[in-house]
BAFI-3210 file (N, C-alpha, C; in Angstrom, 3 decimals, decimal comma, padded with zeros to 6 digits):
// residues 261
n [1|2|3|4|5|6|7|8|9|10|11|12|13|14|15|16|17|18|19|20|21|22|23|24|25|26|27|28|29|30|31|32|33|34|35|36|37|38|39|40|41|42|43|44|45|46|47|48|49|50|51|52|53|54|55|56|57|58|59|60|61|62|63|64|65|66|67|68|69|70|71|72|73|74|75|76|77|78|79|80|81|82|83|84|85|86|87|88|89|90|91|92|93|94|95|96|97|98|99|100|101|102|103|104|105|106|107|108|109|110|111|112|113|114|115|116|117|118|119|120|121|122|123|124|125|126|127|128|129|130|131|132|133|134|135|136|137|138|139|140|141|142|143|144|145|146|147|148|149|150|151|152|153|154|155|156|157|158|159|160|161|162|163|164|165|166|167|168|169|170|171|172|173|174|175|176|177|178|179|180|181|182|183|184|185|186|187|188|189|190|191|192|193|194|195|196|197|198|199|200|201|202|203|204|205|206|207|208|209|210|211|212|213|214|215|216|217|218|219|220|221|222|223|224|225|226|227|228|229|230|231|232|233|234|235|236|237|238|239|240|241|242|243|244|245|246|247|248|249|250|251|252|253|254|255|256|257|258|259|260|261]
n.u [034,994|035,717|038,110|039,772|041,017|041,585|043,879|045,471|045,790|047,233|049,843|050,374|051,523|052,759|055,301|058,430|059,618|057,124|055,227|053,606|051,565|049,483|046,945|044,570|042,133|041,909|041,803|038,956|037,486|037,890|036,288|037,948|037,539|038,115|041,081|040,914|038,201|034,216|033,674|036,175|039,418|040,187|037,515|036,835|038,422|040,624|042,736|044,736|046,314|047,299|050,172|053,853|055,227|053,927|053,076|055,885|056,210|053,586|052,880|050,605|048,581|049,819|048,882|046,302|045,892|046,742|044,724|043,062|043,659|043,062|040,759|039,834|039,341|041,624|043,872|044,812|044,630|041,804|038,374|035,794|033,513|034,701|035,990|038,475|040,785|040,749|042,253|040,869|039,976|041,253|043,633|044,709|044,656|046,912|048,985|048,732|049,908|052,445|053,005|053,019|055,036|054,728|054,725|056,932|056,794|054,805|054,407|053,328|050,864|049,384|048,668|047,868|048,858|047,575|048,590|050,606|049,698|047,956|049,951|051,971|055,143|057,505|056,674|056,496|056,154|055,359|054,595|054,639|053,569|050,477|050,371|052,282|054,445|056,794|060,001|060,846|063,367|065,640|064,836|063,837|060,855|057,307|054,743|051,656|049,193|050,549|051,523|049,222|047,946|049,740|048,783|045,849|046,161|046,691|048,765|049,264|051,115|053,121|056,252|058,926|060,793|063,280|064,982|063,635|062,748|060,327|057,334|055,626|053,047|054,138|053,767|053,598|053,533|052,126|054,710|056,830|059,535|059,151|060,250|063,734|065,201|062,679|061,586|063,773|063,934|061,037|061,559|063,532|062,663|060,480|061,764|063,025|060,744|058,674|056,208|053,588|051,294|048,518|046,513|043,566|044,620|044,334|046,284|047,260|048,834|052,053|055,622|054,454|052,554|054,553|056,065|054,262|055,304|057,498|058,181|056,586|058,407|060,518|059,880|057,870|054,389|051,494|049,391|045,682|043,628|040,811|038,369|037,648|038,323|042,265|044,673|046,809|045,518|045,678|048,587|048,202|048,146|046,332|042,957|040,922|037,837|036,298|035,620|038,746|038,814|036,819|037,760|040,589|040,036|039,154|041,352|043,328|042,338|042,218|044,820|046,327|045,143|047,043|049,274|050,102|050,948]
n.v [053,770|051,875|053,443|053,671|051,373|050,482|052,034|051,299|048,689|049,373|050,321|048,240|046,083|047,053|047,722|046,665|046,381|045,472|046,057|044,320|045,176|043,974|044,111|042,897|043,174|041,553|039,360|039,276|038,222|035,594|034,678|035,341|037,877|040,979|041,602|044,370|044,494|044,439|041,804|040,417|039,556|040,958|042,376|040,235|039,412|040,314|042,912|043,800|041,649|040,007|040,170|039,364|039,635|038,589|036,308|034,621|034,490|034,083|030,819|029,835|031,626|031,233|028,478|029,162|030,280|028,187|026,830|028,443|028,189|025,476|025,558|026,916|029,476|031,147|032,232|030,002|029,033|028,729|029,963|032,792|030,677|028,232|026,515|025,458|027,832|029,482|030,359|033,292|035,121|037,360|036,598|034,937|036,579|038,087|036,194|035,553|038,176|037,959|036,056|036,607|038,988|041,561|041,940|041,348|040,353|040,180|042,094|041,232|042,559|040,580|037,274|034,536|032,983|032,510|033,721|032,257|030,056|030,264|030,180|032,242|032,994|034,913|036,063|038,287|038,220|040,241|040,116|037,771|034,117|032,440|029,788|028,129|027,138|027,922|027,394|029,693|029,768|027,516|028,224|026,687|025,438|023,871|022,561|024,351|022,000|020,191|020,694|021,084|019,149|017,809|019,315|018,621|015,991|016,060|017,572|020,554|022,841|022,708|022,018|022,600|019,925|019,293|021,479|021,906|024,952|027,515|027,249|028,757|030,539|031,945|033,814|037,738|039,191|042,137|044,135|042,304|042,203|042,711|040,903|040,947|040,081|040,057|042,715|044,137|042,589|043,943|046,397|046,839|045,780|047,388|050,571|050,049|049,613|050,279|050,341|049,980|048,203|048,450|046,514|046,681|047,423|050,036|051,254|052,428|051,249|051,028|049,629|048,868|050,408|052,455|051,228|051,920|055,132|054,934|053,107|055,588|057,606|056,923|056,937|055,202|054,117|054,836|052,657|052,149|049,598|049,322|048,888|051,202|054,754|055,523|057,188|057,282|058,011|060,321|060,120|058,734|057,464|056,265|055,542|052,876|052,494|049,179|046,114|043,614|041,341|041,125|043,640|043,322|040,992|041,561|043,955|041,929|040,229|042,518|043,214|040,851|040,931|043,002|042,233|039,296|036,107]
n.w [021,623|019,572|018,212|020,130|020,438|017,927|017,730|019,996|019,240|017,154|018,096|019,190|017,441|016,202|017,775|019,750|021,432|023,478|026,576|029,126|031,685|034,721|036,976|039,526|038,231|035,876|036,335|037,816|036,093|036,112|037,843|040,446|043,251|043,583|045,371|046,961|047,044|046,752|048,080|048,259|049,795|051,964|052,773|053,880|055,376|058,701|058,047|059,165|060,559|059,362|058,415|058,290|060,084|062,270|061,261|061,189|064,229|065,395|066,094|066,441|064,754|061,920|061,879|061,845|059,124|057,834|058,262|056,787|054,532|053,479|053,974|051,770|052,406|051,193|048,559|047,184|044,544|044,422|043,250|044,289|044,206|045,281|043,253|040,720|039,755|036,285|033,485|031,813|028,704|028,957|029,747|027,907|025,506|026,327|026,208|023,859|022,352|023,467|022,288|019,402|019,096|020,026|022,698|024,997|027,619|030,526|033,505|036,709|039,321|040,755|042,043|041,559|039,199|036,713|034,216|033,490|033,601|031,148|029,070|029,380|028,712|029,673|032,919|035,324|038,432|040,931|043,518|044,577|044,267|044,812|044,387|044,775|047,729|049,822|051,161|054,460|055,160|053,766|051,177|049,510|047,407|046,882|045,038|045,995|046,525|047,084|050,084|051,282|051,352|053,393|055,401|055,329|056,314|059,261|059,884|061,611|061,778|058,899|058,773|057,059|054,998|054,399|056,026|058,066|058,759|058,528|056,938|054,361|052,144|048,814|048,061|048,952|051,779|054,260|055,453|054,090|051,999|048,592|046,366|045,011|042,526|040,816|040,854|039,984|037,202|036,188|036,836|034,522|032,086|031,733|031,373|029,321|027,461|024,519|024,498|026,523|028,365|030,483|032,736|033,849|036,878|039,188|040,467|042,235|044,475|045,157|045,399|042,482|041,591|039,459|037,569|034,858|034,795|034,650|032,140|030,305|030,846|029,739|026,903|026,071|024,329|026,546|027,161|028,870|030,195|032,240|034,074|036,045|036,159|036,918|038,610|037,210|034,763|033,296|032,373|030,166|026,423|025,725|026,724|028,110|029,963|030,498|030,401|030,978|029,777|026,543|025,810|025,281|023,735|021,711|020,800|020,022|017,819|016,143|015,816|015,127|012,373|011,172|012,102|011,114|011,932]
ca.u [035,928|036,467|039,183|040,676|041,313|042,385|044,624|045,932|046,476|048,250|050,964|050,794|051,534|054,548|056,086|059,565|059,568|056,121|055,023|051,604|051,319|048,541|046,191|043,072|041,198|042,069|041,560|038,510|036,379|037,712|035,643|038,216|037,364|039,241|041,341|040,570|037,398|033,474|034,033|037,515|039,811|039,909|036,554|036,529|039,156|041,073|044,042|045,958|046,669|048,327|051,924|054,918|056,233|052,931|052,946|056,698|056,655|052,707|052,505|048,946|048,549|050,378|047,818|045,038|046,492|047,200|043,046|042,478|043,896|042,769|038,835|039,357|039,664|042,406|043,680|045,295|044,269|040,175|037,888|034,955|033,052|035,483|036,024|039,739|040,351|040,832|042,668|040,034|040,365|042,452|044,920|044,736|044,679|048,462|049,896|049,029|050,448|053,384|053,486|053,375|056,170|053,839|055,079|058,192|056,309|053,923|054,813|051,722|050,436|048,712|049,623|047,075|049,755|046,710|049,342|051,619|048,840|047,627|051,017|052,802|056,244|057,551|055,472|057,127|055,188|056,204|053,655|054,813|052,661|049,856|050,419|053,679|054,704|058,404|060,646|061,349|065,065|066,016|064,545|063,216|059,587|056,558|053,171|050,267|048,371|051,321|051,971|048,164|048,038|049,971|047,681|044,901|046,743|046,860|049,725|048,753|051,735|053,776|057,612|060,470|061,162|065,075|065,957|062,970|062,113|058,871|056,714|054,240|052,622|055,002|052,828|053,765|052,376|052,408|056,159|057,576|059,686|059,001|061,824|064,596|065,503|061,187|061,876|064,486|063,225|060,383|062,093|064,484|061,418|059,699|062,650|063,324|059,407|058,179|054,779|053,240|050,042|047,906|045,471|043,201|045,472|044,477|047,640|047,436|049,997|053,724|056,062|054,349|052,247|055,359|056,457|053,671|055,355|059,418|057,994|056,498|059,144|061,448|059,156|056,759|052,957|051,548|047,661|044,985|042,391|041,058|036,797|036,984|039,500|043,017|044,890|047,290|045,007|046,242|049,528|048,379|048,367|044,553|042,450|039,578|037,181|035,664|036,454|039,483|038,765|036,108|039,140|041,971|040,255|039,493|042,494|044,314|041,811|043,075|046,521|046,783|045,228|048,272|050,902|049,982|052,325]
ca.v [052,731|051,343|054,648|053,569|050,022|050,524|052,712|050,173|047,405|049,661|050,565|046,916|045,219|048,150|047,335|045,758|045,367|045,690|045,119|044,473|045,225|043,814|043,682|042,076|043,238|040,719|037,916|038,728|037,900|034,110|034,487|035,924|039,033|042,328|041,762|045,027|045,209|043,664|039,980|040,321|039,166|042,253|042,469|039,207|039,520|041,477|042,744|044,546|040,158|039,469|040,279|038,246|039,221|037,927|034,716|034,212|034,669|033,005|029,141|029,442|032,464|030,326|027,214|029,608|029,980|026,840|026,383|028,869|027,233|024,183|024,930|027,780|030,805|032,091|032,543|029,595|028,182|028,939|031,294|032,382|029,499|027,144|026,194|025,832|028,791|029,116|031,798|034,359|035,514|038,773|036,138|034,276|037,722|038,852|035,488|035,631|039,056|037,727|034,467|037,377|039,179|042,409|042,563|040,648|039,608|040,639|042,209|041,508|042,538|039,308|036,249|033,796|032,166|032,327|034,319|031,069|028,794|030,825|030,288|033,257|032,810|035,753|036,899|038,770|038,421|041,166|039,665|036,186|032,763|031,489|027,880|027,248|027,160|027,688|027,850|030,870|029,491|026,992|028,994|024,962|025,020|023,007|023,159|024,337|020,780|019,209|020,776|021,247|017,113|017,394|019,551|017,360|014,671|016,256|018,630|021,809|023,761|021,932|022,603|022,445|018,699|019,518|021,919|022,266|026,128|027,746|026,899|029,872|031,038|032,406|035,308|038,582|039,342|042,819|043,687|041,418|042,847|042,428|039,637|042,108|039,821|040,515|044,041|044,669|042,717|044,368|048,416|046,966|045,525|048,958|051,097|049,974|049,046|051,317|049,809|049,825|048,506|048,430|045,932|045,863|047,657|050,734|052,044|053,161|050,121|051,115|050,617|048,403|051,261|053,171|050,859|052,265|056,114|054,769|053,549|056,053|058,298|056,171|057,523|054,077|054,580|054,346|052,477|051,542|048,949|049,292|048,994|052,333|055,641|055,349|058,280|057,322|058,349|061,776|059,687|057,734|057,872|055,554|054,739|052,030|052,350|048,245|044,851|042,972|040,047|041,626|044,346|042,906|039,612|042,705|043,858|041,165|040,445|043,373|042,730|039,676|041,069|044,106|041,635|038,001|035,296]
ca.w [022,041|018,740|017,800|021,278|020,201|016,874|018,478|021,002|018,527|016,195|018,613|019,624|016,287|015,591|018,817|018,949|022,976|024,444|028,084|029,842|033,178|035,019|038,478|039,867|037,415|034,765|037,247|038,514|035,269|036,567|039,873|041,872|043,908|043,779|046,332|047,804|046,440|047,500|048,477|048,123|050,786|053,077|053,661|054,833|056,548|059,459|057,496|060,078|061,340|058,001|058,588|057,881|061,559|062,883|060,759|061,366|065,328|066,192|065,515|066,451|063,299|061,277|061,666|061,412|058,161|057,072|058,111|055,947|052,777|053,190|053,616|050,513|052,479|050,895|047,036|047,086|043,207|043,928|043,666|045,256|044,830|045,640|042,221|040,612|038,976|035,055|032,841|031,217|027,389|028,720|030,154|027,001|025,208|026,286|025,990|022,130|022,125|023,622|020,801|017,976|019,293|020,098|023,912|025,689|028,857|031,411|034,933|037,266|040,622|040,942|042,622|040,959|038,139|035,720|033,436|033,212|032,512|029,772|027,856|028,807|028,278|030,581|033,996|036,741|039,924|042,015|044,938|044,522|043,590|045,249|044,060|045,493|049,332|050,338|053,080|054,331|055,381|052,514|050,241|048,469|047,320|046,106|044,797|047,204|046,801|047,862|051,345|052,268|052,033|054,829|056,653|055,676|056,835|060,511|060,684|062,393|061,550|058,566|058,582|055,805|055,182|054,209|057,114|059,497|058,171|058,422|055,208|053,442|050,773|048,427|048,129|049,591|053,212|054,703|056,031|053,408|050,767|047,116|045,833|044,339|041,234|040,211|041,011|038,899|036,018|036,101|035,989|033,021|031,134|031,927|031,161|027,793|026,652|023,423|024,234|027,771|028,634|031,495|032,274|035,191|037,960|039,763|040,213|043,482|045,023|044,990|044,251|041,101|040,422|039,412|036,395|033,955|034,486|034,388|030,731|029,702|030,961|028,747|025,184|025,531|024,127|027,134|026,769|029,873|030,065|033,480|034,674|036,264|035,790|037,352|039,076|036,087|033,039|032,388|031,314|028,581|025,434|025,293|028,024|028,198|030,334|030,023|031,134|030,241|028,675|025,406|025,043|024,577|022,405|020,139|020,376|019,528|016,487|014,989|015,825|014,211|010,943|010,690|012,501|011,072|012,684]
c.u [036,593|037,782|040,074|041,612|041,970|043,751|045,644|046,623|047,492|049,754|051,193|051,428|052,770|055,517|057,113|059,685|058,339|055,608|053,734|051,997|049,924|048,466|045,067|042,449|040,768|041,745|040,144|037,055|036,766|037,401|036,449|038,129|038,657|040,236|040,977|038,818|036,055|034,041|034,950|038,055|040,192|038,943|036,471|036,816|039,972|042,755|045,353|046,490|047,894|049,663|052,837|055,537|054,644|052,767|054,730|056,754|055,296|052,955|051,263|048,459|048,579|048,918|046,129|045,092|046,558|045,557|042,533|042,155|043,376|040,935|038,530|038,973|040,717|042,533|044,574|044,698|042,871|039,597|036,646|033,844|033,621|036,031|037,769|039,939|041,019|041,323|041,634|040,758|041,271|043,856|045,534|045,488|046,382|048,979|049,963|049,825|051,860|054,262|053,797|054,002|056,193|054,334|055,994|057,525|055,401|054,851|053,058|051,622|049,745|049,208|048,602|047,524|048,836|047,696|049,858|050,818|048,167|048,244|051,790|054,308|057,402|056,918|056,416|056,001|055,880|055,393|053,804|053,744|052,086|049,805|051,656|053,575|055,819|058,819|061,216|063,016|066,156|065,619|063,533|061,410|058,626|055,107|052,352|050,006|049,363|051,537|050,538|047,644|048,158|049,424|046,591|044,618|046,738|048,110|049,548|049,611|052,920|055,415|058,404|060,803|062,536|065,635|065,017|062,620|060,615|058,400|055,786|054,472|053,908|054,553|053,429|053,000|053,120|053,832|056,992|058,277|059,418|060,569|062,418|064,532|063,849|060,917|062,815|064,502|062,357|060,805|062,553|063,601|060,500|060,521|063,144|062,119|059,437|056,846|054,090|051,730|048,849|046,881|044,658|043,761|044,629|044,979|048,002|048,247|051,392|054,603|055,739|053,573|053,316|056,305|055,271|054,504|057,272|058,838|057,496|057,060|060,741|061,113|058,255|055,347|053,063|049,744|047,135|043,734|042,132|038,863|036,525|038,337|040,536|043,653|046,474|046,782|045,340|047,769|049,344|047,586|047,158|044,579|040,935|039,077|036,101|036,557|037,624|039,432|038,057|036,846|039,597|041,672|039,914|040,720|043,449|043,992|042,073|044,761|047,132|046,537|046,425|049,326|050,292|051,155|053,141]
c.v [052,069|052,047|054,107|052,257|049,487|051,162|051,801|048,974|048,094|049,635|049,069|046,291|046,032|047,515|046,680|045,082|046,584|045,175|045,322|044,280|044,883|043,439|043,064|042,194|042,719|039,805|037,457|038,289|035,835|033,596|034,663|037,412|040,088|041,693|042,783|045,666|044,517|042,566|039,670|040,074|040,047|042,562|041,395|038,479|040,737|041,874|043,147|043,050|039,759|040,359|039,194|038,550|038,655|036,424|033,783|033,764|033,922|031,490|029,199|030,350|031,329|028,878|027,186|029,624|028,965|026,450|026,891|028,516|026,028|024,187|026,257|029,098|031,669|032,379|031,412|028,319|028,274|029,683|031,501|031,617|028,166|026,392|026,042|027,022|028,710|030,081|032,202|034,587|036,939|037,792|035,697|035,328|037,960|038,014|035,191|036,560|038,908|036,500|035,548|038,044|040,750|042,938|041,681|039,713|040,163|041,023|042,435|041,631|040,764|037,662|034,385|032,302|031,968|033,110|033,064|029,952|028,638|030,902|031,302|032,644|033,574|036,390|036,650|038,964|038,781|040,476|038,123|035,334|032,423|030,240|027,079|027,690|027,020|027,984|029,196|030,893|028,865|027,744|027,656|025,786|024,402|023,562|023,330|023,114|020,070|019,443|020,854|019,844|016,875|018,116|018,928|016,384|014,699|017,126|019,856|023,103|023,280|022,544|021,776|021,298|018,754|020,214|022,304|023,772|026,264|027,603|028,063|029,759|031,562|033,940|036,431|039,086|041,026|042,963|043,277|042,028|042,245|041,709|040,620|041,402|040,157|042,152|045,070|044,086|043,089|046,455|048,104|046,646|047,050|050,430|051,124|049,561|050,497|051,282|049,699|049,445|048,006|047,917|045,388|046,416|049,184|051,804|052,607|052,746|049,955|049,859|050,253|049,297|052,227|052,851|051,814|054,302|055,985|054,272|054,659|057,312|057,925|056,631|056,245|054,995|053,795|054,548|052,054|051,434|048,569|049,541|050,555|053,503|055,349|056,946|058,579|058,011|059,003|061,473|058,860|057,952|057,523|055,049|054,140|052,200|050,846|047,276|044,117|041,972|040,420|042,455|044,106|041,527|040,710|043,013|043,282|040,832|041,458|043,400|042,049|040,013|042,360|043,586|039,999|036,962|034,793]
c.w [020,844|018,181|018,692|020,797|018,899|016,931|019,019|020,435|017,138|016,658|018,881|018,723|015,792|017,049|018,985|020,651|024,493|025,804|028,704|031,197|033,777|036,546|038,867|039,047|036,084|035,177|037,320|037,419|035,205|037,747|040,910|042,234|043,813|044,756|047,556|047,964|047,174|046,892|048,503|049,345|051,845|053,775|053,995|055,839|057,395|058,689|058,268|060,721|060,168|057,460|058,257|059,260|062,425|062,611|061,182|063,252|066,065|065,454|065,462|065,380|062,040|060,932|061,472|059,937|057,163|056,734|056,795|054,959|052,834|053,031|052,467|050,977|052,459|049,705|046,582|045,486|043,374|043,946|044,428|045,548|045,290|044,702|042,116|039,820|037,658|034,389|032,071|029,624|027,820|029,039|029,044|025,588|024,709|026,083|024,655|021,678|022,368|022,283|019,624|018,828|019,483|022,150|024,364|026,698|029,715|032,795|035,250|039,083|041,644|041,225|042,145|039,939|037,162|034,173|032,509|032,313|031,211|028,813|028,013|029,561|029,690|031,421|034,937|037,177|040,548|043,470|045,019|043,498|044,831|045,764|044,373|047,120|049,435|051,415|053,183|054,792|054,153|051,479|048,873|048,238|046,779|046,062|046,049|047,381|047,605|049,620|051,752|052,356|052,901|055,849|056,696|056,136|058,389|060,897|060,617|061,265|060,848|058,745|056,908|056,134|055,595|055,742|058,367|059,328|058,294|057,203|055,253|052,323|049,560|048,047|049,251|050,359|053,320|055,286|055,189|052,437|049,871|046,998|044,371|043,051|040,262|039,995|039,983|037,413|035,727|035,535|034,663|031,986|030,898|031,490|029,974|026,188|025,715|023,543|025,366|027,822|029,644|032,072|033,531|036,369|037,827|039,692|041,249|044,826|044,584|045,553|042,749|040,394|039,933|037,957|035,069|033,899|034,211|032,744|030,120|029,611|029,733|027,013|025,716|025,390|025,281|027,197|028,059|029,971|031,246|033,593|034,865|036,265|037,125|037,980|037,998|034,697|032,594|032,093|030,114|027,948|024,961|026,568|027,458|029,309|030,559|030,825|030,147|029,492|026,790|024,936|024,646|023,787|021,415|019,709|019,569|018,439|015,596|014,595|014,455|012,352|010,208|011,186|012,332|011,876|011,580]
res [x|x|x|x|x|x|x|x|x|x|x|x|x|x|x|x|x|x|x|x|x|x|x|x|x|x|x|x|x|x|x|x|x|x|x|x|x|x|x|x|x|x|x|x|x|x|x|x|x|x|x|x|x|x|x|x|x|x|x|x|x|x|x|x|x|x|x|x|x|x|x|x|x|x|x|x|x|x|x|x|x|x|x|x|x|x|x|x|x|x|x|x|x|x|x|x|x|x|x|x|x|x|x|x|x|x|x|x|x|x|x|x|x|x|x|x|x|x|x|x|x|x|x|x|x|x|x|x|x|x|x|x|x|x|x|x|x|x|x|x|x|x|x|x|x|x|x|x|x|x|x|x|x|x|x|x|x|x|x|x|x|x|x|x|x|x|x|x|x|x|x|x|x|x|x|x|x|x|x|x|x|x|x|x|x|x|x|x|x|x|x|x|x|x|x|x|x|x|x|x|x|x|x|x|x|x|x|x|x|x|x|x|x|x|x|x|x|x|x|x|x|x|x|x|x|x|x|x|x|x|x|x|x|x|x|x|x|x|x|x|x|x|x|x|x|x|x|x|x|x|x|x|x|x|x|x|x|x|x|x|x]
***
């Protein structure tokens, strides 16, 4: 592993516009569950319910919903002990890589915002945010805490102050498309990277698993730091096998000594 990693931070530290792609698997060393994985929110729940034409068309869905978030069965800022959740050293990791000038920005599967809070600069969320709630008419939105007040407060099924609109997650439900302007900064970031690297994702969830082969169809080194093998590996250029967070603070420890700030 150490060949891999010397490896990894070499291309990182040459890099003029590098990009980290990342999935659950960076998250869940801050107590949240795979998503698809044990304890994760699938098995604990029925997923074939969690639609966006099911949540748009029941009220009574909808306020199951709203239950959810409010007593911490969903991903709405905690994890699975109920805790708030906290960015990890891989989150911490890429947003240094991003301060030395080693990758542009992150595109992530993950709807958590632990990216943001960690300092990074640039993060496309193709699956939305967690931590906000908008209308699905106005398009307005505000923090989570703020609208589940008002379910604490007694409203079942809150609506859009401004125009009366249904309020959700901003998170992407089954049905829902991916939000085009995230979509297409995400290919052009991926399309013109020299540096690709993979952190935590799968790969097996289109169309975001599909950015790691448009870079490295482009020439990018293309590196992956992932728990267990991907159906990606036989494209890149280094694969880890390990958890994200002890990787990439190596990583970046070498970084910094062949790309000082």
């Amino acid at each position: 592993m150490d060949e891999q990693i010397e490896q990894i931070a070499s291309w990182a530290a040459a890099a003029g516009s590098g990009v980290a792609f990342t999935g659950a698997g960076i998250s869940t060393e801050s107590g949240i569950p795979d998503f698809r994985g044990p304890g994760g929110f699938w098995e604990r729940n029925d997923a074939s319910k969690f639609t966006i034409q099911n949540y748009v068309r029941d009220p009574e869905h909808r306020k199951e919903r709203w239950r959810m978030a409010l007593e911490g069965r969903s991903f709405l800022g905690k994890n699975k002990a109920g805790e708030d959740i906290k960015p990890n050293a891989g989150h911490v990791a890429l947003a240094r890589l991003e301060a030395l000038g080693c990758i542009r920005g992150v595109i992530t599967q993950n709807v958590d915002g632990l990216h943001v809070e960690a300092g990074g600069e640039t993060v496309v969320e193709l699956h939305g945010n967690a931590r906000r709630i908008g209308c699905l008419s106005c398009r307005e939105s505000w923090p989570s805490a703020d609208v589940l007040k008002r379910v604490a407060e007694g409203e079942e099924d809150p609506d859009c102050p401004y125009c009366g609109g249904i309020l959700k997650s901003t998170t992407i439900s089954f049905g829902q498309q991916l939000p085009e302007d995230a979509v297409e900064k995400a290919h052009v970031l991926s399309a013109t990277a020299d540096f690709f690297l993979v952190v935590g994702s799968s790969l097996v969830v289109y169309p975001a698993a599909a950015f790691p082969g448009v870079a490295k169809k482009a020439g990018a080194r293309l590196a992956i730091v992932n728990r267990e093998p991907t159906d990606q590996d036989y494209l890149a250029d280094a694969v880890i096998h390990a958890d994200a967070g002890p990787t990439l603070s190596r990583v970046v420890e070498r970084v910094e000594q062949l790309r000082p700030s």
